[in-house]
PDB file of N, CA, C and O in Angstrom:
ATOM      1  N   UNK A   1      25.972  28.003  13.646  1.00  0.00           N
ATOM      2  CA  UNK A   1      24.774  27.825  12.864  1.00  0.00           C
ATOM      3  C   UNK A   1      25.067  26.753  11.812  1.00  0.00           C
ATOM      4  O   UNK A   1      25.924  26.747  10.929  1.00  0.00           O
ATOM      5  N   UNK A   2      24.500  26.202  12.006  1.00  0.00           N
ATOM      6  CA  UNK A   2      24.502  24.638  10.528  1.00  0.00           C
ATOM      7  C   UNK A   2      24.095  25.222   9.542  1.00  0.00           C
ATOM      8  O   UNK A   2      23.287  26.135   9.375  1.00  0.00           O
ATOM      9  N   UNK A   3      24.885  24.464   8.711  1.00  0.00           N
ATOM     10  CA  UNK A   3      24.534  24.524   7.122  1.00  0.00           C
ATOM     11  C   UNK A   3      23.988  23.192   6.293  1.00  0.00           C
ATOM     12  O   UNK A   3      24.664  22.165   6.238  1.00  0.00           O
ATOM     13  N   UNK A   4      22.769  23.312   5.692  1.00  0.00           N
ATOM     14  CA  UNK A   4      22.212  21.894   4.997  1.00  0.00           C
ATOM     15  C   UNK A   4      22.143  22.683   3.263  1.00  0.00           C
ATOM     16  O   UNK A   4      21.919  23.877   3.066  1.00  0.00           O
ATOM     17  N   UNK A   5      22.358  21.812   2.366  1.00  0.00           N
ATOM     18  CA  UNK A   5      22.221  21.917   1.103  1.00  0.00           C
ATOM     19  C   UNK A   5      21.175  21.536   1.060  1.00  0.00           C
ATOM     20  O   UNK A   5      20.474  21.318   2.049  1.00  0.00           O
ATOM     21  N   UNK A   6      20.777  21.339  -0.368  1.00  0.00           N
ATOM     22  CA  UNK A   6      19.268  22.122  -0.862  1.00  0.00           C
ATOM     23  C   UNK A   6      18.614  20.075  -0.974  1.00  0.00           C
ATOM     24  O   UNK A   6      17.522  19.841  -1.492  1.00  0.00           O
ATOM     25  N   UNK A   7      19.355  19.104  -0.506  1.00  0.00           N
ATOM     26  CA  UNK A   7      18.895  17.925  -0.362  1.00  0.00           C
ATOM     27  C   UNK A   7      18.670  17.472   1.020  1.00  0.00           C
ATOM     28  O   UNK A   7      18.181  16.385   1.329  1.00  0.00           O
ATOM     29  N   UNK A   8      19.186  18.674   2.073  1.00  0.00           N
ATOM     30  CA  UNK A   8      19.299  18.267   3.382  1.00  0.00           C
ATOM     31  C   UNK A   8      20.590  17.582   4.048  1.00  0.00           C
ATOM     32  O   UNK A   8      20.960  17.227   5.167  1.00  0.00           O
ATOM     33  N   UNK A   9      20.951  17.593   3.049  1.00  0.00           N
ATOM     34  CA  UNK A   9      22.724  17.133   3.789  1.00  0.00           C
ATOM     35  C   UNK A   9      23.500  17.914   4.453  1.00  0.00           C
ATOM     36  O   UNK A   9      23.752  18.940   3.822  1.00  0.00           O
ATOM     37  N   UNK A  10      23.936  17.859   5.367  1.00  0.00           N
ATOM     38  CA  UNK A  10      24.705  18.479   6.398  1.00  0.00           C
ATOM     39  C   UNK A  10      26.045  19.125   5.301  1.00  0.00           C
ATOM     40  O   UNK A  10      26.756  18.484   4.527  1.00  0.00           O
ATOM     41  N   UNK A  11      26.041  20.694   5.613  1.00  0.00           N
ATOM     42  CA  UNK A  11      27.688  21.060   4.986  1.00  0.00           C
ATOM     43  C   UNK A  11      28.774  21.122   5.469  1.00  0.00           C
ATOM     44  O   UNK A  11      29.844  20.822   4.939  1.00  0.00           O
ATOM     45  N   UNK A  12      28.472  21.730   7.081  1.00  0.00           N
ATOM     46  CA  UNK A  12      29.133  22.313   8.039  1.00  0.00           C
ATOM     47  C   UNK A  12      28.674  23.454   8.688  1.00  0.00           C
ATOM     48  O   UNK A  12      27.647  23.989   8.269  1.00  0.00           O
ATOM     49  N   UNK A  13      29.211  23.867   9.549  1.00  0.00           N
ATOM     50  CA  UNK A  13      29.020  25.409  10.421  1.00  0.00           C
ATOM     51  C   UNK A  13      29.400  26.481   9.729  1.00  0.00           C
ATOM     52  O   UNK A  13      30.238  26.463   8.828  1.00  0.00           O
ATOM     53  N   UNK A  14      28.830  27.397  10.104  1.00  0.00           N
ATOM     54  CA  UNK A  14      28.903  28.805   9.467  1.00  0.00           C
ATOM     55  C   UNK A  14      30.137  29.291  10.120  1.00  0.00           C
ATOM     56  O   UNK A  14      30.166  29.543  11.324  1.00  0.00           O
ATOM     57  N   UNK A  15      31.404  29.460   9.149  1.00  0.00           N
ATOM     58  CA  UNK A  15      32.661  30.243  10.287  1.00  0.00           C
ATOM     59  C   UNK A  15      32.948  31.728   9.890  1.00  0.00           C
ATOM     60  O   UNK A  15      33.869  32.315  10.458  1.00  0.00           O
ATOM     61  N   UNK A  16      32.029  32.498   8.725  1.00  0.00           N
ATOM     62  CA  UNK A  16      32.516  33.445   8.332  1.00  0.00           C
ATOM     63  C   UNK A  16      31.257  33.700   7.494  1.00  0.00           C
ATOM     64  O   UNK A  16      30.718  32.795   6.857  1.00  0.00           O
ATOM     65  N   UNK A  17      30.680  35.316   7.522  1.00  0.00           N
ATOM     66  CA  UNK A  17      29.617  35.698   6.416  1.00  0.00           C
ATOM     67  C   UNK A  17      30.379  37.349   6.029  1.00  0.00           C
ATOM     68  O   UNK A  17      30.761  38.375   6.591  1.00  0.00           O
ATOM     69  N   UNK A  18      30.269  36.773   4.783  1.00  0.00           N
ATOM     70  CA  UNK A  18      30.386  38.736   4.386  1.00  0.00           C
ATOM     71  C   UNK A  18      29.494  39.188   3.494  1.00  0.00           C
ATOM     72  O   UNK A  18      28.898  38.326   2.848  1.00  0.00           O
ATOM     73  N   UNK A  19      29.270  40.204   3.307  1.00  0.00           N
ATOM     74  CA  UNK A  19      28.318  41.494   2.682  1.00  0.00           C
ATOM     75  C   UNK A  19      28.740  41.349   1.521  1.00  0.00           C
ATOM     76  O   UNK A  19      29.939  41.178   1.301  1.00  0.00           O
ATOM     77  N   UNK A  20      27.617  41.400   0.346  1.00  0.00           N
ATOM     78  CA  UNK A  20      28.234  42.222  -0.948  1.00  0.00           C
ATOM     79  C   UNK A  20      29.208  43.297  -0.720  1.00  0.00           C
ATOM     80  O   UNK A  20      29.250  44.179   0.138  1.00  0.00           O
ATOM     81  N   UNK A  21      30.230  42.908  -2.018  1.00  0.00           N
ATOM     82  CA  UNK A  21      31.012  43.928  -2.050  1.00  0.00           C
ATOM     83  C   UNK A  21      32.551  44.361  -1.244  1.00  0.00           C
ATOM     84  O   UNK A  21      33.504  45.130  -1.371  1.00  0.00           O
ATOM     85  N   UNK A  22      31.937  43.085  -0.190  1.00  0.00           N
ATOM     86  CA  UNK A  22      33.584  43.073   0.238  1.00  0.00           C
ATOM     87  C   UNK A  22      34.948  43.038  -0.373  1.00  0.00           C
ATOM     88  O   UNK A  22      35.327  42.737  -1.505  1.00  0.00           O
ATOM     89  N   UNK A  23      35.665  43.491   0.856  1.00  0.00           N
ATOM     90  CA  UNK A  23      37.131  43.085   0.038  1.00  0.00           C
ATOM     91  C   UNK A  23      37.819  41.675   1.005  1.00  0.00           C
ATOM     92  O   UNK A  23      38.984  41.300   0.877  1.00  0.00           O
ATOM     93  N   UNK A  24      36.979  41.148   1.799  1.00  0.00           N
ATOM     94  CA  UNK A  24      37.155  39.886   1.764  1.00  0.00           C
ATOM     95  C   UNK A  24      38.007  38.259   1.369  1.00  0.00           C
ATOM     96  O   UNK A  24      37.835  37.203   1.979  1.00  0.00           O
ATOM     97  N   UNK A  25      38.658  38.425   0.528  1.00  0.00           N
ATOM     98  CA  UNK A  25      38.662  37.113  -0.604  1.00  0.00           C
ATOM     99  C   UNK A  25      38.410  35.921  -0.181  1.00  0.00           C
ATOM    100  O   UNK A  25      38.979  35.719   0.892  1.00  0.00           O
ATOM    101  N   UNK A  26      37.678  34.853  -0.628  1.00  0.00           N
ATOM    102  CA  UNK A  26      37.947  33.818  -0.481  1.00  0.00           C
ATOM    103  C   UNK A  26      38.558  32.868  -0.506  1.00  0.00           C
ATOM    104  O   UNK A  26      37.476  32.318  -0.711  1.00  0.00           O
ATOM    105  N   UNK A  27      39.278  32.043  -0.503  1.00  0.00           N
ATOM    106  CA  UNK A  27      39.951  30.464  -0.358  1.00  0.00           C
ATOM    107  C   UNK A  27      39.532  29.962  -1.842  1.00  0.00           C
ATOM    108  O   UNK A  27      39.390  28.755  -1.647  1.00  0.00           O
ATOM    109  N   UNK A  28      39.235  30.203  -3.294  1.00  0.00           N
ATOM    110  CA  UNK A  28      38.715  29.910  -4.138  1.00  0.00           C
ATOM    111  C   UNK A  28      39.575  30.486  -5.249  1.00  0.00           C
ATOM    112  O   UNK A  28      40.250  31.494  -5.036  1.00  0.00           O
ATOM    113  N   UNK A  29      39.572  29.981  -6.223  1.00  0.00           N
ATOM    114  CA  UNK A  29      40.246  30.751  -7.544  1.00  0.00           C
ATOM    115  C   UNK A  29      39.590  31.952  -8.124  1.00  0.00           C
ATOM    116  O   UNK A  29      38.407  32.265  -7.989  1.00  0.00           O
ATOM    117  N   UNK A  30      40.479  32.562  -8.762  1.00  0.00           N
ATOM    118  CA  UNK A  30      40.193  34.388  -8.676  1.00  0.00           C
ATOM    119  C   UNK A  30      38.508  34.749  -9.454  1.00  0.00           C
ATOM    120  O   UNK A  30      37.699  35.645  -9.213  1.00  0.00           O
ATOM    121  N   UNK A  31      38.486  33.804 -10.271  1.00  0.00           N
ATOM    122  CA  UNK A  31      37.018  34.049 -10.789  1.00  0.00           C
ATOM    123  C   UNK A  31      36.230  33.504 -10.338  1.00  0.00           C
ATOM    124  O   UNK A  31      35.206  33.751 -10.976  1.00  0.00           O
ATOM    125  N   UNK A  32      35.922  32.446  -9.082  1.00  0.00           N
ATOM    126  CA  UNK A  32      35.145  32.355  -8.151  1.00  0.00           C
ATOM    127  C   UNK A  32      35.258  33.633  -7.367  1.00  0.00           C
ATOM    128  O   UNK A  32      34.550  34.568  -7.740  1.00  0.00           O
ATOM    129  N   UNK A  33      36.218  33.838  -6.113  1.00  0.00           N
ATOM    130  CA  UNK A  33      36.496  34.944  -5.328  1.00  0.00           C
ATOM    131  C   UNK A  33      35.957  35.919  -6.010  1.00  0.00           C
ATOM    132  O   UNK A  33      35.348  36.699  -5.278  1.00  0.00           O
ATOM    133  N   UNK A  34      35.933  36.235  -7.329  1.00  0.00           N
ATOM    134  CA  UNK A  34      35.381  38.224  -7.292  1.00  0.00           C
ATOM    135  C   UNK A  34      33.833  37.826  -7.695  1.00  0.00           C
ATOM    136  O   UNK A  34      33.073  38.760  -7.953  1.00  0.00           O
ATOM    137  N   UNK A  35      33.353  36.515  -7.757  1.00  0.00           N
ATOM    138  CA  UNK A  35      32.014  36.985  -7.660  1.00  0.00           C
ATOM    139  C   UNK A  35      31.402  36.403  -6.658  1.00  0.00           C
ATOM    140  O   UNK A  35      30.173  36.431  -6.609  1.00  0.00           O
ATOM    141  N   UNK A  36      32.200  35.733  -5.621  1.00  0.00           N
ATOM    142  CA  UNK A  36      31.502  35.466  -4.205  1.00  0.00           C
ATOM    143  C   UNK A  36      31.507  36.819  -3.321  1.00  0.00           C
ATOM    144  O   UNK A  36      30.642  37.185  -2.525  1.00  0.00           O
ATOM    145  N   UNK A  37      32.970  37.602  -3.750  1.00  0.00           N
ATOM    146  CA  UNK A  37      32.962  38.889  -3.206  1.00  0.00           C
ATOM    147  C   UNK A  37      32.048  39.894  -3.895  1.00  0.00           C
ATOM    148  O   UNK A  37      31.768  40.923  -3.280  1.00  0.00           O
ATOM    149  N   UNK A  38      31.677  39.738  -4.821  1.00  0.00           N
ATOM    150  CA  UNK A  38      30.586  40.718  -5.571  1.00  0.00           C
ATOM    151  C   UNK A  38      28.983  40.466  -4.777  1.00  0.00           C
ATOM    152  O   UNK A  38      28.305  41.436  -4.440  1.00  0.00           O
ATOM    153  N   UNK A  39      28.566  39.167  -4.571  1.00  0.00           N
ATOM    154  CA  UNK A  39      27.252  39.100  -3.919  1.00  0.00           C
ATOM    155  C   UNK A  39      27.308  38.778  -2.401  1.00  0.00           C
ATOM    156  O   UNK A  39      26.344  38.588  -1.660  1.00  0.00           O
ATOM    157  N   UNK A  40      28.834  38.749  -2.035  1.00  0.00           N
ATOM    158  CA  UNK A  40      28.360  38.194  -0.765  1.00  0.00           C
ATOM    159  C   UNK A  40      28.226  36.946  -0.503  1.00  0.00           C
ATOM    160  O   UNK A  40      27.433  36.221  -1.103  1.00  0.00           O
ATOM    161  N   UNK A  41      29.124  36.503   0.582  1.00  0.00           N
ATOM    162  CA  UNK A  41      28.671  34.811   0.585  1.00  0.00           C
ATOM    163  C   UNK A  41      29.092  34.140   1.846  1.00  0.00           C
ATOM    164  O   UNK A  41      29.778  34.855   2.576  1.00  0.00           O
ATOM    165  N   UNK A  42      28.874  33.077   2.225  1.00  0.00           N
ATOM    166  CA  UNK A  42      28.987  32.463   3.768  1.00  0.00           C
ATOM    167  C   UNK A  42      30.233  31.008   3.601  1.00  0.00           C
ATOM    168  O   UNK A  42      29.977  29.924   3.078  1.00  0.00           O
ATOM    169  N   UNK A  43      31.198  31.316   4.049  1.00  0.00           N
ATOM    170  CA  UNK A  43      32.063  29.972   4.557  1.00  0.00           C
ATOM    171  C   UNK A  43      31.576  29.062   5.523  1.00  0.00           C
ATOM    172  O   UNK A  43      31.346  29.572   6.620  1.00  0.00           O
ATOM    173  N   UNK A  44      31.313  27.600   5.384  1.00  0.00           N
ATOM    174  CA  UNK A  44      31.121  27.004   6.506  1.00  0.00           C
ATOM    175  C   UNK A  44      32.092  25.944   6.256  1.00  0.00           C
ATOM    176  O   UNK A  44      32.520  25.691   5.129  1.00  0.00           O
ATOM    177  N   UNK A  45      32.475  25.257   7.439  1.00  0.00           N
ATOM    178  CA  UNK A  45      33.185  24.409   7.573  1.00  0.00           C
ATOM    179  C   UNK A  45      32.975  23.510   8.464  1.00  0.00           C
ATOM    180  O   UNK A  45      32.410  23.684   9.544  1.00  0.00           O
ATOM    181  N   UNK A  46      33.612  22.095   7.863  1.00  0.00           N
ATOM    182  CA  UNK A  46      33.413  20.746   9.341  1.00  0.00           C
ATOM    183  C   UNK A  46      34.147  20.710   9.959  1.00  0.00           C
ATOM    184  O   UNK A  46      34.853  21.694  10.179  1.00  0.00           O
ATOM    185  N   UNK A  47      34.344  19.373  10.615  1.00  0.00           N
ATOM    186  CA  UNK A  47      35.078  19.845  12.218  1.00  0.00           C
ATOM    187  C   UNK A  47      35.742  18.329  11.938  1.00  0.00           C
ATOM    188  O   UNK A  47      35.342  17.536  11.085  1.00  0.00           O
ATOM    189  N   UNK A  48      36.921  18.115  12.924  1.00  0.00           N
ATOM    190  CA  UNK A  48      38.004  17.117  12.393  1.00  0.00           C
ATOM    191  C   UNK A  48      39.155  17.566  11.678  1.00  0.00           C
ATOM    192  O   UNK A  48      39.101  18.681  11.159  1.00  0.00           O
ATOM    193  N   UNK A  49      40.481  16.678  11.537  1.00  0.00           N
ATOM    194  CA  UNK A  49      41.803  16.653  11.039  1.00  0.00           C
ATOM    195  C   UNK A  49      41.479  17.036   9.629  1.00  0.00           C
ATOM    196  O   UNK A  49      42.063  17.993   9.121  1.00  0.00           O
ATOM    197  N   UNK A  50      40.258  16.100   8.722  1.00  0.00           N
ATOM    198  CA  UNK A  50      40.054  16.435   7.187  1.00  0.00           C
ATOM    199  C   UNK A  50      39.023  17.382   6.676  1.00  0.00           C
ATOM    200  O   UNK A  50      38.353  17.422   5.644  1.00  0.00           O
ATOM    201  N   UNK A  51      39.131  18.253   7.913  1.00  0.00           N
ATOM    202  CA  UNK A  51      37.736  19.210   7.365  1.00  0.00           C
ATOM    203  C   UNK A  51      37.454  19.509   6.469  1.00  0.00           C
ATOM    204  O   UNK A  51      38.562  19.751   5.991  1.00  0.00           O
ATOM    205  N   UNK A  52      36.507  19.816   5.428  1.00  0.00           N
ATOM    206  CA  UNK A  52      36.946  21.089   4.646  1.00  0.00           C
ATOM    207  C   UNK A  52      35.801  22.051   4.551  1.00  0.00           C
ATOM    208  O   UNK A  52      34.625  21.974   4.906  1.00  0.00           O
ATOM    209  N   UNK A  53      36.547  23.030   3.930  1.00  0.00           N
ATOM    210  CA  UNK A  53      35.857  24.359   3.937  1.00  0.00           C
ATOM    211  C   UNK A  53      34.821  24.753   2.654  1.00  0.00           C
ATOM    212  O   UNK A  53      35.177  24.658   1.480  1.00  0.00           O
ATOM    213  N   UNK A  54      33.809  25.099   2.976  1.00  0.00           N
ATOM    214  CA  UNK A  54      32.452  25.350   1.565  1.00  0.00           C
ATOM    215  C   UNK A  54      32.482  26.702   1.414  1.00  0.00           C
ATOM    216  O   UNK A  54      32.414  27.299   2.488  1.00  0.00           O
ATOM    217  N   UNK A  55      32.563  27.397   0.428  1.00  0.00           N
ATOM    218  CA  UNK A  55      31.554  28.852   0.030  1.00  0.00           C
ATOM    219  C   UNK A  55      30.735  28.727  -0.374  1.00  0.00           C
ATOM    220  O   UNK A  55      30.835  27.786  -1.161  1.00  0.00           O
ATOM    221  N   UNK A  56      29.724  29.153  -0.364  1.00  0.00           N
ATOM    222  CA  UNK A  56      28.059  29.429  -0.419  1.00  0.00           C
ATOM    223  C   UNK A  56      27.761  31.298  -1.405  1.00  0.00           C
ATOM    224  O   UNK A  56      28.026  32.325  -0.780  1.00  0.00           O
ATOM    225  N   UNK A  57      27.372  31.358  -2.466  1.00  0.00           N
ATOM    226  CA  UNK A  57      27.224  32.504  -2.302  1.00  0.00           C
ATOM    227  C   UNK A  57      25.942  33.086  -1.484  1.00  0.00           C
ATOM    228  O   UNK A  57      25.128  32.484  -0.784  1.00  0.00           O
ATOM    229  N   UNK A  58      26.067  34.733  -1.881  1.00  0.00           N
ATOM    230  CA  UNK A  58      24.491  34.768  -0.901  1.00  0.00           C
ATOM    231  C   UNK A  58      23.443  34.515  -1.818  1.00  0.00           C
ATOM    232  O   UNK A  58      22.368  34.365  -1.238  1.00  0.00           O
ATOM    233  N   UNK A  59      23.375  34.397  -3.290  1.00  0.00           N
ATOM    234  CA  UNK A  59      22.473  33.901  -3.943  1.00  0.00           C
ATOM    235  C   UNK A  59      21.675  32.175  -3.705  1.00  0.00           C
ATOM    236  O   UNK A  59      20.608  31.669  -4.053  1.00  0.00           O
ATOM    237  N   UNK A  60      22.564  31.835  -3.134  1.00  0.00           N
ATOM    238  CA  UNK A  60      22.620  30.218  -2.959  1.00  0.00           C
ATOM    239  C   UNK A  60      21.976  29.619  -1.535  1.00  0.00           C
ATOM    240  O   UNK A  60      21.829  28.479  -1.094  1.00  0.00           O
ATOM    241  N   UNK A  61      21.603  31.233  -0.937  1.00  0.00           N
ATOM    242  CA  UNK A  61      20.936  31.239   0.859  1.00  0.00           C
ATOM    243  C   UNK A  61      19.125  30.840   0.008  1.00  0.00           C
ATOM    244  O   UNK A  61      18.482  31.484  -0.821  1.00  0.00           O
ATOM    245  N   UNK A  62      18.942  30.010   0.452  1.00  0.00           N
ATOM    246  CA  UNK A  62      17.024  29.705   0.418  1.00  0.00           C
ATOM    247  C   UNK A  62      16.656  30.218   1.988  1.00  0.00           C
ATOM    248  O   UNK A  62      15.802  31.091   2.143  1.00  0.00           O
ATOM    249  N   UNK A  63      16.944  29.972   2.459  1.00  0.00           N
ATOM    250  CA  UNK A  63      16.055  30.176   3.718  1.00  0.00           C
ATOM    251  C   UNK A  63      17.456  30.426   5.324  1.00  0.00           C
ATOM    252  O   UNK A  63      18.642  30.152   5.137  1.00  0.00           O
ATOM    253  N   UNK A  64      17.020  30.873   6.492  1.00  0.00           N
ATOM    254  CA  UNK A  64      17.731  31.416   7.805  1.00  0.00           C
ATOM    255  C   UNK A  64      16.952  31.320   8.383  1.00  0.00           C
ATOM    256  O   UNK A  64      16.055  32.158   8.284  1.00  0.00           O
ATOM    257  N   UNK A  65      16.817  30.019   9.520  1.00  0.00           N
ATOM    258  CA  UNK A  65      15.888  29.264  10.235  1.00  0.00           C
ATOM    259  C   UNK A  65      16.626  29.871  11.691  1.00  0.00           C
ATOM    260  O   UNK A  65      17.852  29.787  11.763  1.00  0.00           O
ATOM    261  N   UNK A  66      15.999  30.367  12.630  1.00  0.00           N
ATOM    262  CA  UNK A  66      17.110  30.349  14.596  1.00  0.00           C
ATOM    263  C   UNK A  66      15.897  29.737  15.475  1.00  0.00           C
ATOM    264  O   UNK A  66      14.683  29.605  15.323  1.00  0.00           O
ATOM    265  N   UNK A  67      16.514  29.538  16.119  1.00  0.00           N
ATOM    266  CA  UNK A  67      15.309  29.217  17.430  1.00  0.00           C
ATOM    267  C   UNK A  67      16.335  29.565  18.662  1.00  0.00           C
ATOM    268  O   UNK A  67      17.493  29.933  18.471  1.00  0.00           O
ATOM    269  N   UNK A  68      15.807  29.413  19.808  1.00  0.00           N
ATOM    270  CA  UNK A  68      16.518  30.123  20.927  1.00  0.00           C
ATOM    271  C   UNK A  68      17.803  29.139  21.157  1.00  0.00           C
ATOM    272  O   UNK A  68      18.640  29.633  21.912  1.00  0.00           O
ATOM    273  N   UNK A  69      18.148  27.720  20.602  1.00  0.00           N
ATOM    274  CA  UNK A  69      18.750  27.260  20.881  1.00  0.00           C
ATOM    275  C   UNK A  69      19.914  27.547  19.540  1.00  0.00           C
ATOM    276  O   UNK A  69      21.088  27.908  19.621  1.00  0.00           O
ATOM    277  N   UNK A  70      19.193  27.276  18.485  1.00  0.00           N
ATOM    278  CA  UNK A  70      20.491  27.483  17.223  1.00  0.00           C
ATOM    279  C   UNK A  70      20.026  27.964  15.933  1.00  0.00           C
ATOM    280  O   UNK A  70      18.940  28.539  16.010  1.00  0.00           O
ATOM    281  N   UNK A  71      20.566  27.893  14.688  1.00  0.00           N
ATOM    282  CA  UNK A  71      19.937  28.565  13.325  1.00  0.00           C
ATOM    283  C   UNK A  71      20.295  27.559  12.497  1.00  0.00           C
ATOM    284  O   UNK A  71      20.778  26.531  12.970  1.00  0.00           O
ATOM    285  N   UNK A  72      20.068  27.748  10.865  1.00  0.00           N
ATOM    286  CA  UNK A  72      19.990  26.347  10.350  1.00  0.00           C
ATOM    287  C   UNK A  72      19.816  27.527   9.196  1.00  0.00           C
ATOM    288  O   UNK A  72      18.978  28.421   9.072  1.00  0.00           O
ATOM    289  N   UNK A  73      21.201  27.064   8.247  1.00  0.00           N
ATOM    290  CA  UNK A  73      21.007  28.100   6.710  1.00  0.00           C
ATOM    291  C   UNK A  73      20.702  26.813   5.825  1.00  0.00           C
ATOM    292  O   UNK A  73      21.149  25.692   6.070  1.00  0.00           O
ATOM    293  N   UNK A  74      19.915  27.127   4.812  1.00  0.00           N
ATOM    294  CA  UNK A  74      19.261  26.280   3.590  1.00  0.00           C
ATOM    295  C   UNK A  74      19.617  26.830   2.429  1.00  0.00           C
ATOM    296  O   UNK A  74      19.085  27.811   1.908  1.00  0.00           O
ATOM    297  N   UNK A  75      20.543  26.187   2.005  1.00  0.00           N
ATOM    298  CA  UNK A  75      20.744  26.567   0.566  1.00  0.00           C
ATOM    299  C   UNK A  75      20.023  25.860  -0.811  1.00  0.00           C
ATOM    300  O   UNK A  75      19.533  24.732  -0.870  1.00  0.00           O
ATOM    301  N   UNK A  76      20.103  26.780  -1.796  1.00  0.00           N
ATOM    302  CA  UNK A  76      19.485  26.736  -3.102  1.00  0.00           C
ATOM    303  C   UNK A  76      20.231  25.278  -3.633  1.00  0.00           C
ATOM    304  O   UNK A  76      19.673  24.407  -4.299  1.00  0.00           O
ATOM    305  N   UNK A  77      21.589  25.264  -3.168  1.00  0.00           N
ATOM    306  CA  UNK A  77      22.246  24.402  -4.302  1.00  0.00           C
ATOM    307  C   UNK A  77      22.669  22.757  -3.235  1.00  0.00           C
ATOM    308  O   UNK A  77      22.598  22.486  -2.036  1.00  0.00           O
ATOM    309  N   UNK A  78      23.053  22.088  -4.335  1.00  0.00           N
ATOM    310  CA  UNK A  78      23.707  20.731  -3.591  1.00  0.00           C
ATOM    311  C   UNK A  78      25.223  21.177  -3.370  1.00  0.00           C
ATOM    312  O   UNK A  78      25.831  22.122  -3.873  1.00  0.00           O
ATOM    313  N   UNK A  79      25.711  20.058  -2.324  1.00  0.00           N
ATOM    314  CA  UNK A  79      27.381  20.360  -1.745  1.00  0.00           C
ATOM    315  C   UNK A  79      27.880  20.151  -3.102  1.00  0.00           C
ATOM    316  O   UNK A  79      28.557  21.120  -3.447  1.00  0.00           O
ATOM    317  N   UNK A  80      27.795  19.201  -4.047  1.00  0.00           N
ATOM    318  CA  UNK A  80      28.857  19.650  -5.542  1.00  0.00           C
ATOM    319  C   UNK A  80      28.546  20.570  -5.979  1.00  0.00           C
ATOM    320  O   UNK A  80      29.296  20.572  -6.955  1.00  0.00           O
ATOM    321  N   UNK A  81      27.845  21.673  -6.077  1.00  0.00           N
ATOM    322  CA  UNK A  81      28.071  22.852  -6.758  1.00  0.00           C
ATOM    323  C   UNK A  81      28.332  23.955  -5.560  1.00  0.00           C
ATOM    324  O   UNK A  81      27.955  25.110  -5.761  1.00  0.00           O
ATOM    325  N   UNK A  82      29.012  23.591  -4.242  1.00  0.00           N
ATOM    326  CA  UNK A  82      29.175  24.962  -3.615  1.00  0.00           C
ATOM    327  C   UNK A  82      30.922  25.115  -4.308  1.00  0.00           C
ATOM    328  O   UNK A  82      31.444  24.365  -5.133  1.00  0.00           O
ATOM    329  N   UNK A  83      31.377  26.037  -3.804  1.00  0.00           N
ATOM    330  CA  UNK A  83      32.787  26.331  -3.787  1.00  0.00           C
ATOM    331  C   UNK A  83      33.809  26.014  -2.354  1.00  0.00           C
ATOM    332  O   UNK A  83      33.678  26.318  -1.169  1.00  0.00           O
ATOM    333  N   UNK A  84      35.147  25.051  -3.322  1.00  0.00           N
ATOM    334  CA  UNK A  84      35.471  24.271  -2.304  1.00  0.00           C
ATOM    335  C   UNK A  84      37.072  25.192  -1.866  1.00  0.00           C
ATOM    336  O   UNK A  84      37.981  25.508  -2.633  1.00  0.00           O
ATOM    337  N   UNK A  85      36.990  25.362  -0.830  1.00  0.00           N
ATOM    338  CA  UNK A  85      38.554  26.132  -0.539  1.00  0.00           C
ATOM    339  C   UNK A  85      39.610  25.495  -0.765  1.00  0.00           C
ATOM    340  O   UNK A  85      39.599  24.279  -0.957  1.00  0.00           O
ATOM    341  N   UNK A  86      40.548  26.125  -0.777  1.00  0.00           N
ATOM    342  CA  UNK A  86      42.178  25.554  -1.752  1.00  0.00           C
ATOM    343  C   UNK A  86      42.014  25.626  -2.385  1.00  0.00           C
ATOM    344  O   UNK A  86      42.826  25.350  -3.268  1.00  0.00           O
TER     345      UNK A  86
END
């Protein structure tokens, strides 16, 4: 499922969603991680040698588009304000 920020720019694919409340952690520093793990939030990532990896919280989901062929998440925010792994 693709991921577009809230300008339409491509983020990456969805490789991971978890639930509020998980015990989860993310790829993020500890006071990101306990409140991506507090609401819940979606990893996507690009594809290639320099990928890198986005967190999204679930506050940051606008919209979950599918059609029989694929889905398409819309987020609230632009790619500089998602959370970047490492």
């Amino acid at each position: 499922m693709t991921v577009v920020d809230a300008a339409g720019d491509e983020v990456g694919t969805v490789t991971a969603v978890e639930m509020p409340g998980t015990e989860v952690r993310p790829d993020v520093p500890e006071e990101q991680a306990v409140r991506l793990m507090a609401e819940g939030y979606l990893r996507a990532g690009g594809t290639g040698l320099l990928a890198t990896a986005w967190y999204a919280g679930g506050s940051q989901v606008a919209d979950v588009t599918t059609t029989a062929e694929e889905g398409v998440v819309t987020l609230t925010a632009d790619k500089h304000q998602l959370h970047r792994a490492g």
